[in-house]
Structures are given as structure tokens and as C-alpha cells.
C-alpha positions as CSV (number, residue, x, y, z in Angstrom):
1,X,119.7,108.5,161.9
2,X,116.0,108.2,162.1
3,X,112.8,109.7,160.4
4,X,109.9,111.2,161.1
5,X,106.9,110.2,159.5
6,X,103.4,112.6,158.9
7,X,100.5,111.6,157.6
8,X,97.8,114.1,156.9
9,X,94.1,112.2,157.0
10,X,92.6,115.4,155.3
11,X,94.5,114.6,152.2
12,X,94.7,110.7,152.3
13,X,91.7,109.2,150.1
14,X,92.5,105.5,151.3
15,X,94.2,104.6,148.7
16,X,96.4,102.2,150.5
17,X,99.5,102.5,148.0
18,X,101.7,103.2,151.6
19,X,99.9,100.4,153.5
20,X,101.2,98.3,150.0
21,X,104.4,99.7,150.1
22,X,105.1,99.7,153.7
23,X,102.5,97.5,155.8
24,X,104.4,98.0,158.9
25,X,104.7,101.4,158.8
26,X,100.5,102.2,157.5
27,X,97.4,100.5,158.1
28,X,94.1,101.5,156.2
29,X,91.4,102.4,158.4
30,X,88.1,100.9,156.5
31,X,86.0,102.3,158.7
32,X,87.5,105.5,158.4
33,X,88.3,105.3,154.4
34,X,91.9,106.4,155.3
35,X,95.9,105.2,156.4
36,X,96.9,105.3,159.8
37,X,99.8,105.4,160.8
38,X,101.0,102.0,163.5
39,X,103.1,102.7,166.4
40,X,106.8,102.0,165.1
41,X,106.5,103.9,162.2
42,X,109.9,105.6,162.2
43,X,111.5,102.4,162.5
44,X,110.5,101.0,159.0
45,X,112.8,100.7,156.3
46,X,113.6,104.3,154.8
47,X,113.2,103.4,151.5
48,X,109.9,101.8,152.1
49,X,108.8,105.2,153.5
50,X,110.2,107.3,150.9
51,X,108.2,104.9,148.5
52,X,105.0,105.2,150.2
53,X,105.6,109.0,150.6
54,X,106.6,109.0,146.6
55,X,103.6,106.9,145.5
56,X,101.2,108.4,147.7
57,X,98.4,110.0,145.3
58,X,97.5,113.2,147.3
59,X,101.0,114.1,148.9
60,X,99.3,112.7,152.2
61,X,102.6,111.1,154.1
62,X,105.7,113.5,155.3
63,X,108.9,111.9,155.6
64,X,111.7,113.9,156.8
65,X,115.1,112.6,157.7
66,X,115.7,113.5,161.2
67,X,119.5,114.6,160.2
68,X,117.3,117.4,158.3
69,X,115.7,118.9,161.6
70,X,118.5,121.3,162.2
71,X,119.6,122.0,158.6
């Protein structure tokens, strides 16, 4: 089952811990001072995006299982 994957740029400083953790699924925008996400997100590892949601310093990235949607 896959995921989806949020990212709020109003709470993302540009830290880059996801981009770090998970380089396919986040890019930091320099010129923005904030993580994008790349196309293909919800295909990276889940752990990876869990991590990056985990070790994200303002609670910026969203990962919900889509096996959760309907819960």
C-alpha cells in the first residue's frame, strides 16, 4: 500500500533534515529557504519518509499510510 506525503511550506524553515534523509522524496528550494517536495514522492522508501517526517524540526512533512484513509 502506498503513502501520501504533505509538506506544509508555512512551517518548513529549510532545514533540509528530509532532503538528508530522503533526497528523492525532498529537495530544498534555496531560493525559496524551504523543502519541496519532487514528483515521485509517494514512491520513496516508507521508512525514509517516516524519518524525514520524524526528524523534521517544525512538524512540516505529513505522512499518512494510504491503508489509513478509510480507517
Amino acid at each position: 500500500m502506498g503513502v501520501h506525503v504533505i509538506l506544509d511550506p508555512d512551517l518548513c524553515i529549510g532545514s533540509a533534515e528530509c532532503n538528508r534523509l530522503a533526497p528523492d522524496a525532498f529537495r530544498l528550494d534555496e531560493g525559496l529557504g524551504v523543502s519541496i517536495l519532487l514528483p515521485g514522492a509517494e514512491l520513496v522508501d516508507r521508512a525514509r519518509l517516516f524519518d524525514s517526517e520524524a526528524n523534521c524540526p517544525t512538524g512540516a512533512i505529513t505522512i499518512g499510510a494510504d491503508d489509513e484513509a478509510g480507517a
